[in-house]
KENU-181534 format. One record per residue (C-alpha): residue number from 1; z, x, y. Coordinates in steps of 0.25 Angstrom, whole numbers, plus 2048, in hexadecimal, padded with zeros to 3 digits. Layout:
<sites>
> NUM,Z,X,Y
...
</sites>
This chain:
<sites>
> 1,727,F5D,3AF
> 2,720,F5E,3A2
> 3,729,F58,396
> 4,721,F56,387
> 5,726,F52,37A
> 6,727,F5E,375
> 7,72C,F69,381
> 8,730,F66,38F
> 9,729,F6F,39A
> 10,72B,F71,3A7
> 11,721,F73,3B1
> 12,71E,F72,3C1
> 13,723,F63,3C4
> 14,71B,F63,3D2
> 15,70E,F67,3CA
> 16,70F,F5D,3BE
> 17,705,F51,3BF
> 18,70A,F44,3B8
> 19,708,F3A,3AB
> 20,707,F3B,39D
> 21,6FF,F46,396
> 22,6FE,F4A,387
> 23,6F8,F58,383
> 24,6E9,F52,381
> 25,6E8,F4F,391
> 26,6E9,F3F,38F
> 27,6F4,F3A,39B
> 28,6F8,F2D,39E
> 29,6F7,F21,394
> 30,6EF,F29,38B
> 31,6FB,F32,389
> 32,705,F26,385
> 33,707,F24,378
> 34,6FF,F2F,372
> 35,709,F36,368
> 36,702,F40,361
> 37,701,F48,36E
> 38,70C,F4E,376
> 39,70E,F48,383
> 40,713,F4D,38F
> 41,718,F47,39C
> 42,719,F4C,3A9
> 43,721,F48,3B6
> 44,721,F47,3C3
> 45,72D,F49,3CC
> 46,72B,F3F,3D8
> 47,736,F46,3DF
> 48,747,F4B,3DF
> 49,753,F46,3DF
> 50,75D,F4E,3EC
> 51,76B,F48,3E9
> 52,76F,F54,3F1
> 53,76B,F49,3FC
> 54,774,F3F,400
> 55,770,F34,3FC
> 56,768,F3C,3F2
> 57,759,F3B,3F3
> 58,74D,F3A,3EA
> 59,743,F42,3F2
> 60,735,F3F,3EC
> 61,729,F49,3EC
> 62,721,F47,3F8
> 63,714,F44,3EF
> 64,71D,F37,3EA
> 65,724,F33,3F7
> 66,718,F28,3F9
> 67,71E,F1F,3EC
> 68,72D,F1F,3F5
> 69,724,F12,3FB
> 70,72C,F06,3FB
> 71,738,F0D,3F2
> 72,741,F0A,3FE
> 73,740,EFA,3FB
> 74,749,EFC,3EE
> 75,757,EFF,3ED
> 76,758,F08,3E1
> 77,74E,F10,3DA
> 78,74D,F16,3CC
> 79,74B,F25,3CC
> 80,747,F2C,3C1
> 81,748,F3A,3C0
> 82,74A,F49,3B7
> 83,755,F4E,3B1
> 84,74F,F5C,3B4
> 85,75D,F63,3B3
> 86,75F,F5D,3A6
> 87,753,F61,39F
> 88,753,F6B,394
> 89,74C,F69,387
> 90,75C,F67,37F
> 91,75F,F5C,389
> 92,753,F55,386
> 93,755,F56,377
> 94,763,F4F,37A
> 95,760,F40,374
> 96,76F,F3C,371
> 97,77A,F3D,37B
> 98,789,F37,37D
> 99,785,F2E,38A
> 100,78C,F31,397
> 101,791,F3F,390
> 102,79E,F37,38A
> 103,79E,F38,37B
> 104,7A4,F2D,379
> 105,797,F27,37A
> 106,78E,F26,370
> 107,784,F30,36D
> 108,777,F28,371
> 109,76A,F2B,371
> 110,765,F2E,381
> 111,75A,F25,385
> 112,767,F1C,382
> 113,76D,F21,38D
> 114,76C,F2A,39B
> 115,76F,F37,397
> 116,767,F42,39F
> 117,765,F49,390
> 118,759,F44,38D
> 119,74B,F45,387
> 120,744,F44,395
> 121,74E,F45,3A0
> 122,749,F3A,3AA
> 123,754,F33,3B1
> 124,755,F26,3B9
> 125,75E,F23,3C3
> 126,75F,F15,3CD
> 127,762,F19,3DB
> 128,764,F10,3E7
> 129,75B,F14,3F2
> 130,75F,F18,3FF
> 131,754,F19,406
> 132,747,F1E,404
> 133,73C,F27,40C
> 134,72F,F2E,40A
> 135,733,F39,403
> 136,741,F34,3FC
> 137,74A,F2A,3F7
> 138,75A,F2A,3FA
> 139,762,F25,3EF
> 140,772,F22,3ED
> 141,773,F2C,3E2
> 142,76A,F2F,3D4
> 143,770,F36,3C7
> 144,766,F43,3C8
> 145,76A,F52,3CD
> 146,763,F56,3D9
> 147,755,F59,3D7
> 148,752,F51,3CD
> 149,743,F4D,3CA
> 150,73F,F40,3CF
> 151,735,F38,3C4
> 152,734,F2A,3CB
> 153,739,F20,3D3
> 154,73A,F12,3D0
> 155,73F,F07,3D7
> 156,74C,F00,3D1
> 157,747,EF0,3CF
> 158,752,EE8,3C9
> 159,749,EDD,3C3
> 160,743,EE9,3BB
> 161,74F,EF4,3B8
> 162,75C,EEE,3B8
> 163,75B,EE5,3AB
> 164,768,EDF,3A9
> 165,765,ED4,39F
> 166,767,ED8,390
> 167,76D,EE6,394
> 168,774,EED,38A
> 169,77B,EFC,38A
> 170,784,F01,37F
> 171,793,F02,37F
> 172,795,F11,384
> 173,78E,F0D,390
> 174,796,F00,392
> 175,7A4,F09,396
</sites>
């Protein structure tokens, strides 16, 4: 999947290579910051979301199945994954939105909130996991269609994402 600043292309997602690469060649950290150059980025689906399967499954690409190691000594997981159903050039123009699709919200602004309109439509969801094998992880239940592209996996540590001290949300949220 090839997404650029000015266009969004589609290509073979088993053929794409990975990293950060601007339109003279440089990749990596000779890339970051250089603003005078369009940038590109390029994915790599790790795997699928099956929530056909019950439970539903994250089934990983057999070239990834090696970083499952160890997975099963958490109890919940951060996945990230694509919106790919949701993707079209007016829904990633969408920047304000009534949260929750209730009007009665106020129009905000979306990296203020979760709507799946959105300039890059990566999505996060935590799962408890049931159990994991070589080739796939069973989960209670994730907010994605079937089929959805898999973009990481990360293991849910409390000392580092549930921060609880401080936190503060809006009022439309609160009700």
């Amino acid at each position: 999947m090839n997404i650029s600043r000015r266009g969004v292309s589609r290509g073979g997602l088993a053929a794409i290579g990975c990293g950060v690469i601007d339109k003279t060649g440089a990749a990596g950290a000779d890339a970051v910051g250089r603003e005078d150059t369009e940038k590109s980025l390029e994915l790599c689906p790790v795997g699928r979301v099956d929530t056909k399967a019950d439970p539903a499954k994250l089934q990983i690409h057999k070239k990834y199945r090696d970083a499952l190691r160890w997975l099963d000594g958490f109890s919940h997981a951060v996945v990230l994954y694509w919106f790919d159903r949701n993707d079209t050039p007016a829904k990633r123009s969408i920047l304000h939105v009534h949260p929750r699709g209730k009007k009665k919200n106020p129009l905000t602004g979306v990296f203020a909130c979760r709507s799946p309109a959105r300039p890059n439509l990566i999505a996060l969801g935590v799962c408890k996991i049931l159990a994991v094998s070589e080739q796939e992880v069973s989960i209670d239940k994730i907010d994605a269609l079937d089929g959805s592209l898999i973009l990481d996996i990360r293991p849910y540590i409390p000392s580092v994402d549930c921060r609880t001290e401080g936190v503060r949300v809006p009022d439309w949220l609160k009700g």
